[in-house]
Backbone as CSV, one residue per row, in Angstrom:
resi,resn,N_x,N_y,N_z,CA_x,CA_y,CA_z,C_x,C_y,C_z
1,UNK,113.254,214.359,173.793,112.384,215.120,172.904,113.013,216.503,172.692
2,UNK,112.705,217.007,171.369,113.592,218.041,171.004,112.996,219.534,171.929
3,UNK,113.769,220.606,172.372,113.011,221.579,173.070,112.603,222.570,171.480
4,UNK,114.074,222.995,170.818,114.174,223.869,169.388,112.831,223.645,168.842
5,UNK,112.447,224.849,168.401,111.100,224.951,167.384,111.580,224.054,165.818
6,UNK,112.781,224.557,165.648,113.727,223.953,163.900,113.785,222.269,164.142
7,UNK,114.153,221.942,165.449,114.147,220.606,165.670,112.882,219.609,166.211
8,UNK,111.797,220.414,167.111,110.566,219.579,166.568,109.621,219.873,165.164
9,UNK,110.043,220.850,164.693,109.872,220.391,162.860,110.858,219.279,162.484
10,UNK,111.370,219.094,162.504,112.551,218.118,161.571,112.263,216.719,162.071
11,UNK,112.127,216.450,163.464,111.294,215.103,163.988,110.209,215.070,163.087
12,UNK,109.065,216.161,162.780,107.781,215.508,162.395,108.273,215.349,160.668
13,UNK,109.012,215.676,160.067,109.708,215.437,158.739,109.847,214.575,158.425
14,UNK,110.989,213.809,159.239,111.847,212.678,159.275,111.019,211.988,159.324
15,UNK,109.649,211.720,160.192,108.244,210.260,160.247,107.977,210.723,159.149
16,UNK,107.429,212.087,158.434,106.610,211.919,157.591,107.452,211.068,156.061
17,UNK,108.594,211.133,156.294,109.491,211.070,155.081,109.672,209.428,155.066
18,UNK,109.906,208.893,156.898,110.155,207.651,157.245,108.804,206.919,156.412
19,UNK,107.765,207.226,156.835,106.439,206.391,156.097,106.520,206.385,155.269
20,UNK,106.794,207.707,154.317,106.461,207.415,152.762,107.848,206.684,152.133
21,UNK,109.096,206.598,152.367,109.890,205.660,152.067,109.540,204.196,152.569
22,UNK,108.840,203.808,153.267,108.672,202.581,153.667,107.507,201.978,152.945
23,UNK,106.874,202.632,152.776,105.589,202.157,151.777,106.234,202.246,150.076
24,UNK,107.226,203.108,150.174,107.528,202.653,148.661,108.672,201.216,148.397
25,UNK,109.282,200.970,149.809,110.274,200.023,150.043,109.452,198.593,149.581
26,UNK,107.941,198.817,150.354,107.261,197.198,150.706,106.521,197.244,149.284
27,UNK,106.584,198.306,148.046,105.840,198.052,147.025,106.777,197.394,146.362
28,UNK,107.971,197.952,146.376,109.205,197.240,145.275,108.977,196.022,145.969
29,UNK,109.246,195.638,147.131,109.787,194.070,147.448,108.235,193.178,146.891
30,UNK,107.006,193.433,147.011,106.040,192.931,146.489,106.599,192.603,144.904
31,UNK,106.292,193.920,144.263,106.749,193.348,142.627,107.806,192.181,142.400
32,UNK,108.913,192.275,142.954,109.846,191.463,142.982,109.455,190.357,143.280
33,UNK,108.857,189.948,144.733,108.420,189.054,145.111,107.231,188.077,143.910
34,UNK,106.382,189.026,143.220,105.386,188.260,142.377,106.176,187.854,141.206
35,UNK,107.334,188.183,140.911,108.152,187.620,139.509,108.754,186.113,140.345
36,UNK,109.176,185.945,141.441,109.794,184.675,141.936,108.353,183.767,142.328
37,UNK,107.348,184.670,142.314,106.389,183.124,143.071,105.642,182.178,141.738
38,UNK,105.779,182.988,140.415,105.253,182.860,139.479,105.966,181.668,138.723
39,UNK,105.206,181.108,138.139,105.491,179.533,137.427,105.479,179.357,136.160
40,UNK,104.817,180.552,135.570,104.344,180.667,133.980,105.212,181.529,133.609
41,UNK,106.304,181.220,132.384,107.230,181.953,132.065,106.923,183.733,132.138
42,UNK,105.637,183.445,130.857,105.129,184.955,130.217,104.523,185.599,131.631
43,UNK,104.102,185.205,132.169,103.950,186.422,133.393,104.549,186.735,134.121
44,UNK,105.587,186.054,134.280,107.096,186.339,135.029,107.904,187.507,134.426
45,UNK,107.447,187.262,132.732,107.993,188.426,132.093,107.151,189.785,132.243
46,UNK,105.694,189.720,132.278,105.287,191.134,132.640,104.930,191.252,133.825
47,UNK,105.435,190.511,134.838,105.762,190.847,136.208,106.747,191.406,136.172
48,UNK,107.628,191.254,135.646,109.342,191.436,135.535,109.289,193.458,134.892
49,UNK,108.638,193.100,134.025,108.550,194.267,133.336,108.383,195.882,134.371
50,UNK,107.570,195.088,134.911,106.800,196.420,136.209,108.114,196.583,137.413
51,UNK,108.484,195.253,137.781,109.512,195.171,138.707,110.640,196.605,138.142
52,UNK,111.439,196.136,137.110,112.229,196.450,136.657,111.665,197.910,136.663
53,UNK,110.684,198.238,135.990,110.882,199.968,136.320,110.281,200.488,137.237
54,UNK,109.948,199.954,137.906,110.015,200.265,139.871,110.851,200.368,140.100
55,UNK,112.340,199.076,140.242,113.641,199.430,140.647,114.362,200.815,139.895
56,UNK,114.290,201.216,139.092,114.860,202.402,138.269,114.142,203.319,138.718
57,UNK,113.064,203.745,138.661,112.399,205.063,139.047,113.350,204.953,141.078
58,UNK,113.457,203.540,141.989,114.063,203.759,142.842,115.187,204.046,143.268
59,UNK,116.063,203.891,142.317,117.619,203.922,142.062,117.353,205.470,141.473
60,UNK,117.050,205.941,140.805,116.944,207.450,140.340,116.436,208.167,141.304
61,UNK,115.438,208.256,142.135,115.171,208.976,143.485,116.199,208.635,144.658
62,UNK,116.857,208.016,144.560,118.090,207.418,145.526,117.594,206.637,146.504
63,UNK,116.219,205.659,146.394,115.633,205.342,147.525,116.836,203.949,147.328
64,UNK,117.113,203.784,146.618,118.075,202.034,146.446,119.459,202.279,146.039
65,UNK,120.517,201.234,146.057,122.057,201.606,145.084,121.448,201.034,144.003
66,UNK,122.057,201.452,142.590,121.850,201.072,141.393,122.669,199.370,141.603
67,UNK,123.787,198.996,141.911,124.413,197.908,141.970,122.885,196.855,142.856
68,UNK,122.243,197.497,144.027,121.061,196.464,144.497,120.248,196.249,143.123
69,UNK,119.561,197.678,142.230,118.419,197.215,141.485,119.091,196.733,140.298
70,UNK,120.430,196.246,140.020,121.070,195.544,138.949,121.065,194.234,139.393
71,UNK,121.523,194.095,140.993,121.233,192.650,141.386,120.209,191.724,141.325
72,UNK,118.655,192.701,141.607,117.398,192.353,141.635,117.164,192.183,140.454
73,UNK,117.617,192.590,139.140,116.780,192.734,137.966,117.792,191.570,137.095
74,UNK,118.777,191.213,137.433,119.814,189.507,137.311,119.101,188.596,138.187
75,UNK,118.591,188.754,139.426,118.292,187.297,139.963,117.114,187.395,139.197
76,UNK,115.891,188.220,138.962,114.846,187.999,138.036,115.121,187.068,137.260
77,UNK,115.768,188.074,135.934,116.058,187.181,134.995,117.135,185.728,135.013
78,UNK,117.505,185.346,135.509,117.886,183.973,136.104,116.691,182.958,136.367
79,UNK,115.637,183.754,137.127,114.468,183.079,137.484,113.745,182.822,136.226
80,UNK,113.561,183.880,135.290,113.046,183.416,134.373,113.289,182.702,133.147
81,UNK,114.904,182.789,133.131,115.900,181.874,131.877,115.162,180.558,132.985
82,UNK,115.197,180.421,134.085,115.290,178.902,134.680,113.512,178.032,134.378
83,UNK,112.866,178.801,134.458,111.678,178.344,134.281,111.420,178.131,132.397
84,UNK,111.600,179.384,132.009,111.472,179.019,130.607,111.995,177.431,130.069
85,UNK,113.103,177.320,130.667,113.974,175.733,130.315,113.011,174.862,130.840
86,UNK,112.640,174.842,132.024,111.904,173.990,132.769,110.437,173.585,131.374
87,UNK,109.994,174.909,131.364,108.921,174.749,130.432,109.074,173.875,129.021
88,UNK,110.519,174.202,128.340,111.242,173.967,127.154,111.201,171.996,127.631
89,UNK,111.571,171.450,128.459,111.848,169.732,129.141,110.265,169.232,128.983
90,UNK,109.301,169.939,129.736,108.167,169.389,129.839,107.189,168.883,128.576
C-alpha cells in the first residue's frame, strides 16, 4: 500500500478510471453480441448500426485499436451478408 499522499491519490484514480472503462468495455461487447445472436436480417442491421458507433466513439477515446473496431464491424457485416442469403434460399 502506497505511504505518498500523490500515490494514494493515484490508486483511488486508477479504480475509479478501472470501473468506468470496464462498464464501457461490457456495453460494447453486449451490442456486438446482440448483432450475432440475431436471425432477422433488418435487425441485425439496426443492431449493427448502434454497434458500429459504439466501436468509433471507442476507438476515438482510445478505449480500443481502430484495426479491433474494423475487425468487429467486418465480422458483423459477414454475419449479416450470411443471413441475408440464408433469408434470400428460404
Amino acid at each position: 500500500m502506497p505511504q505518498i499522499k500523490s500515490a494514494i491519490k493515484r490508486v483511488r484514480q486508477n479504480e475509479k478510471r478501472r470501473k468506468h472503462n470496464q462498464s464501457r468495455r461490457s456495453h460494447m461487447r453486449t451490442l456486438v453480441k446482440k448483432v450475432f445472436k440475431t436471425e432477422d436480417p433488418e435487425k441485425a442491421k439496426e443492431f449493427r448500426k448502434d454497434a458500429e458507433s459504439y466501436l468509433d466513439r471507442m476507438t476515438v477515446k482510445g478505449q480500443i485499436h481502430k484495426n479491433k473496431a474494423a475487425r468487429k464491424k467486418s465480422q458483423m457485416d459477414r454475419h449479416i451478408k450470411s443471413l441475408e442469403s440464408e433469408a434470400e434460399e428460404a
